[in-house]
N, C-alpha and C positions, 0 to 999 in steps of 0.2 A: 600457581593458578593459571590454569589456559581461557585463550581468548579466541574465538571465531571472528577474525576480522578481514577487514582487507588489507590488501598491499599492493601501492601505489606504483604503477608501469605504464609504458609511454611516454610521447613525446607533451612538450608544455602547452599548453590550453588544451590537450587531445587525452587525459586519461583513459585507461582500461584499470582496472582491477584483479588481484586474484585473490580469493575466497580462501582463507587458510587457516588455520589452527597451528596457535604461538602460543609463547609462555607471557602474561603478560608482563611480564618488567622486560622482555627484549623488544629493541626497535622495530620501529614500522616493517624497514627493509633487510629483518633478520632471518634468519631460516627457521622455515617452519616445522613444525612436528609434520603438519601434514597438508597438502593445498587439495581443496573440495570445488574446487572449481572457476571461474573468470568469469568477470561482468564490465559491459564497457557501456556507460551513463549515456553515452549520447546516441547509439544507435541500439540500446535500449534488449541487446545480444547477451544473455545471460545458458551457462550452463554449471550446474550445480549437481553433486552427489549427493542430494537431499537424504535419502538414507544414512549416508555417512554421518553428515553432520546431524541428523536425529539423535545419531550413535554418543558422539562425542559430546548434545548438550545432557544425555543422560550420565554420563560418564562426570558430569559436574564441569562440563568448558560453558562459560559464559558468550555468545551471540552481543555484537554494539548492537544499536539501534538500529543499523543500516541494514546488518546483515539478518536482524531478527524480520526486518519488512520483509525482504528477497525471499528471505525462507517461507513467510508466509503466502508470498505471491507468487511462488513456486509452483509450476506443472508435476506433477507425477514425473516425469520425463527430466527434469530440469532445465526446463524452458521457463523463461520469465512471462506470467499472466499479465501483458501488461496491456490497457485498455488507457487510450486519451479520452482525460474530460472531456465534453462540449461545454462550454461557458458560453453564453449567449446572453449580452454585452444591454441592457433594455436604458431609454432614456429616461428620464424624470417622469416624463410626463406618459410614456408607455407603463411606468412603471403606478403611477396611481391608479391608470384605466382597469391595469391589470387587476388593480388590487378593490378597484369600487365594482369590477364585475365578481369576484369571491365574496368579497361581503353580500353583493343582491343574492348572491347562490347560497350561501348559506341562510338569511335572512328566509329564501324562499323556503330549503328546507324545513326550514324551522317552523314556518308554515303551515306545510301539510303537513309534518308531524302533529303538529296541535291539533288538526281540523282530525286527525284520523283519530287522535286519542279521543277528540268530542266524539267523534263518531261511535269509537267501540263503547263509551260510557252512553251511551242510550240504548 
């Protein structure tokens, strides 16, 4: 059974990856039937023969988890689509204001909905 997975390169806390298709029962660092391309996690540098590897999960090669995200977040191109959250961090007490002004917003809608539904039934 083949596996689309990666294989582990570079130096220690510094990995890169290369994108490869193996058999799975051989090791991580064994030779590949075929390598689809390199990804390196920290500077987020990704290139991929997306084609290819379409090929091979038809062909019946299994994709980890890792490599099925890449694939999906994949450019045409084989660039990686990759976009940073914004997380924006609210305190306690921003966070009720926040949430007692949704409530009057929706309350309000709710509102004029009723007055307009009065309205159409006369």
């Amino acid at each position: 059974m083949l596996k689309i997975r990666l294989k582990r390169l570079g130096a220690k806390k510094n990995p890169t990856y290369r994108i490869i298709v193996i058999n799975s029962t051989t090791k991580r660092e064994g030779r590949p039937v075929q390598e689809l391309g390199h990804y390196n996690p920290k500077t987020k540098v990704m290139a991929l023969d997306l084609a290819s590897a379409q090929d091979w999960v038809k062909k019946g090669a299994q994709p980890t988890d890792t490599v099925k995200y890449l694939m999906a977040n994949c450019n045409p191109d084989g660039t990686l689509n990759y976009k940073k959250k914004e997380t924006v961090k609210l305190s306690k007490k921003a966070l009720a204001k926040k949430e007692a002004e949704e409530k009057a917003a929706a309350e309000a809608a709710a509102k004029t909905a009723e007055e307009e539904t009065a309205s159409a039934d006369v």
